[in-house]
C-alpha positions as CSV (number, residue, x, y, z in Angstrom):
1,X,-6.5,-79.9,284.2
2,X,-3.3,-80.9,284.4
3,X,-0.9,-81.5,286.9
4,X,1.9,-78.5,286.0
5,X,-0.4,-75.8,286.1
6,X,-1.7,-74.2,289.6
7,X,-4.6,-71.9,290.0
8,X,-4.4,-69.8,292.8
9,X,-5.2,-66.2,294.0
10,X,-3.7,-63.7,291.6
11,X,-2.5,-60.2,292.2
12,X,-3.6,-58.9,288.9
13,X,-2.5,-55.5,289.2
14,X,1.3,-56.4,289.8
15,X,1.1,-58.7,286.9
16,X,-1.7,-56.8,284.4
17,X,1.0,-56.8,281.4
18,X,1.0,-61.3,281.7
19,X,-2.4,-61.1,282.0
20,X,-3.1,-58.9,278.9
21,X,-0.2,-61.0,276.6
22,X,-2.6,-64.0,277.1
23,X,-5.7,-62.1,276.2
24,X,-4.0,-60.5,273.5
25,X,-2.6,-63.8,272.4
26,X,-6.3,-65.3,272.6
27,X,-8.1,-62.6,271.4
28,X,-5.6,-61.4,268.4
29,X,-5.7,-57.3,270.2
30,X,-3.7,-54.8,268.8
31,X,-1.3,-52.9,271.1
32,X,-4.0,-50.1,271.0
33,X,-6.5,-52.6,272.1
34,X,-4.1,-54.0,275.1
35,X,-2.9,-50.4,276.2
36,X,-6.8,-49.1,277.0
37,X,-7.6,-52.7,278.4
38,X,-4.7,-52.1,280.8
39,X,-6.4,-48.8,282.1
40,X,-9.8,-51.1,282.9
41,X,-8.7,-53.9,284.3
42,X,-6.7,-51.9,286.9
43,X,-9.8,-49.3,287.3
44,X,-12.0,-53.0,288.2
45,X,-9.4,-53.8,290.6
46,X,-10.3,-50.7,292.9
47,X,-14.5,-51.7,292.8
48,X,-15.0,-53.9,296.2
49,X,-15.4,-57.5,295.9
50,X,-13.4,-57.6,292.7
51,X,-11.1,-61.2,292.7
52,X,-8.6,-62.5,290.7
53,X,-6.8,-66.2,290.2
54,X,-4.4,-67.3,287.8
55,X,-3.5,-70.3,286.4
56,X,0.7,-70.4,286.4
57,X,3.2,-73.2,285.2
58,X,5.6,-74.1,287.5
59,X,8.4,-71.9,286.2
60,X,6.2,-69.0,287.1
61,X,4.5,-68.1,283.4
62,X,0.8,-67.2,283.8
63,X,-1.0,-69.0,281.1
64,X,-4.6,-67.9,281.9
65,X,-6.5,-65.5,284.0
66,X,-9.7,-64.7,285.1
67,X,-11.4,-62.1,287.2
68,X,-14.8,-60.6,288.6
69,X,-16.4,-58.4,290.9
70,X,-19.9,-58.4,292.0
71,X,-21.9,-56.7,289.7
72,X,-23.4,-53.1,289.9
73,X,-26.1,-51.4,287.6
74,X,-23.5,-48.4,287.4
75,X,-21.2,-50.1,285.3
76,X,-20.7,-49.2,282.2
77,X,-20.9,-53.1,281.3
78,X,-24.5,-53.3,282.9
79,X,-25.5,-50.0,281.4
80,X,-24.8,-52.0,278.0
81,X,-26.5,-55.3,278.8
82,X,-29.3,-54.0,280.5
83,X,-31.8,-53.0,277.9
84,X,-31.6,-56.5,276.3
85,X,-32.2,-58.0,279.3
86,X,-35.0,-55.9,280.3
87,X,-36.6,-56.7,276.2
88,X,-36.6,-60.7,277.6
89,X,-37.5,-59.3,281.5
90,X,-34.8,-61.2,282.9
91,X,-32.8,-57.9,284.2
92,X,-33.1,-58.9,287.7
93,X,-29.8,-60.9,286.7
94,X,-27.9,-57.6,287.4
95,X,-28.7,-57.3,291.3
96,X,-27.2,-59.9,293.6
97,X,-24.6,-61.5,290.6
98,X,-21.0,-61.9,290.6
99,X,-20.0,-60.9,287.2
100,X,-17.4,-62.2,285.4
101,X,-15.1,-60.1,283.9
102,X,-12.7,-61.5,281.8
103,X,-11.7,-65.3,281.5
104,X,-8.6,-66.1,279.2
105,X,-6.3,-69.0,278.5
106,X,-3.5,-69.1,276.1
107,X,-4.4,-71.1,273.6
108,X,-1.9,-73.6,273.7
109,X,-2.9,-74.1,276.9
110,X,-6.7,-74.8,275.9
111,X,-8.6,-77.8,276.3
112,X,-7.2,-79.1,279.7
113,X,-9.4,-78.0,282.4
114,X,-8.2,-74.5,283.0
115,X,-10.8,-72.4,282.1
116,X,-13.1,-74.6,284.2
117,X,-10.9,-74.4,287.2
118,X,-10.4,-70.4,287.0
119,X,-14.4,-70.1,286.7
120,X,-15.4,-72.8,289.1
121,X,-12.3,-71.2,291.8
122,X,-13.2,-67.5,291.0
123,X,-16.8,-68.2,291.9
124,X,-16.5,-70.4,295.0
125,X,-17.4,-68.8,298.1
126,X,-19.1,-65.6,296.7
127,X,-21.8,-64.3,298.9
128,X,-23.3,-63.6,295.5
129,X,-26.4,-66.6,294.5
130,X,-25.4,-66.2,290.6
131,X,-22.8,-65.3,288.3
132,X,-23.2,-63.4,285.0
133,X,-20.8,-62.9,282.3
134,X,-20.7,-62.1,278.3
135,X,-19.4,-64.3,275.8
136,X,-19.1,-64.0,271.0
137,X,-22.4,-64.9,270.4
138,X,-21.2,-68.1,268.4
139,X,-21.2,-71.1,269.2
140,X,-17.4,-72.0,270.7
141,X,-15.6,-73.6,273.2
142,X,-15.8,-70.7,275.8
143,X,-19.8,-71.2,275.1
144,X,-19.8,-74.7,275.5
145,X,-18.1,-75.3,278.8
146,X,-20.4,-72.3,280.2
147,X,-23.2,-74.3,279.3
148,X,-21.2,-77.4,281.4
149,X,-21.7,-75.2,284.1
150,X,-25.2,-74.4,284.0
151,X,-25.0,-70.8,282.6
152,X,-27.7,-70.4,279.8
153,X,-28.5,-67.5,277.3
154,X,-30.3,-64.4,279.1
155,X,-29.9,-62.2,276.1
156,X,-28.3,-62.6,272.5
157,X,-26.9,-60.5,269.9
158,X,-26.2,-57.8,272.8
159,X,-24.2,-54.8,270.6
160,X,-21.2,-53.3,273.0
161,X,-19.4,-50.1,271.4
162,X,-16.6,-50.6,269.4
163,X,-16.8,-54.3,269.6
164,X,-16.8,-56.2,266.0
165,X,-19.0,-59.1,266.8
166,X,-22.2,-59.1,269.1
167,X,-22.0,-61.1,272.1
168,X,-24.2,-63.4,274.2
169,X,-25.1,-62.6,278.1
170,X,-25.3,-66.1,279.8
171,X,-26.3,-66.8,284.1
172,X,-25.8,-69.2,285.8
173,X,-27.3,-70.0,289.5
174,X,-24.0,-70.7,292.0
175,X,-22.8,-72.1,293.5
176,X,-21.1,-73.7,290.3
177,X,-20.7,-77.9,289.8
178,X,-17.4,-78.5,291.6
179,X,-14.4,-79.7,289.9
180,X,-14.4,-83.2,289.2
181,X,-11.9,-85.0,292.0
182,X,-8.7,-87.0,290.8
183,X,-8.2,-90.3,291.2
């Protein structure tokens, strides 16, 4: 990671509209999209356990995000996912997991440690002894540094409404490998 950007604990409700330029920046969303994301993320926000860290330059601009909760079988996101895990019997992943939400970096901000530092921070010191989360089912960046750290496939080609492209569910036992130290 480098040295002029700081992840720390992130009050994403006072600073949901940052957030959602860098998703919207990484994901390509409409304003449509961004507007009914908005209205989620700050639903999550109210669900106990949920957690948030940011990764900010040092003028103050948030350049990536991420954010969980510990995961429930009433969400609608488990509700989804559920079925294709029960098909491969591995939906015992849903009880005791921390899930991850949603993890974003700006893309010109890619490719330096950040996304591995919001995952490995987010997840550190959960009471939770795994973490979930969903991910395109291609084969990417995002997918590879998962894999770094120990999350594998439960479930592909999982079909969420309204979403253009399936997506992968990938766990991973925590806690997760700790950042590698500076010398």
């Amino acid at each position: 990671m480098t040295d002029d950007v700081v992840i720390a604990p992130l009050d994403l409700a006072a600073r949901v509209d940052d957030a959602l330029r860098v998703q919207a920046h990484a994901f390509g969303l409409s304003d449509d999209e961004v507007a009914v994301r908005r209205q989620i993320v700050l639903r999550h926000l109210t669900y106990p356990g949920a957690r948030a860290f940011g990764a900010t330059t040092p003028d103050d601009r948030l350049v990536g995000f991420v954010y969980g909760m510990p995961n429930s079988r009433g969400h609608w996101w488990s509700t989804v996912v559920e079925p294709y895990l029960r098909s491969q019997n591995l939906d015992g992943w849903l009880d005791d997991s921390f899930v991850i939400t949603e993890l974003h970096v700006h893309p010109g901000h890619q490719n330096r440690g950040i996304g591995r530092g919001l995952i490995t921070t987010i997840t550190e010191g959960v009471p939770e002894p795994r973490s979930i989360l969903s991910a395109i089912d291609v084969e990417s960046p995002a997918r590879g540094l998962y894999r770094s750290l120990g999350y594998a496939d439960l479930a592909r080609r999982v079909l969420f409404p309204s979403a253009a492209r399936p997506y992968a569910v990938m766990g991973a036992p925590l806690p997760l490998p700790p950042l590698p130290k500076r010398f």
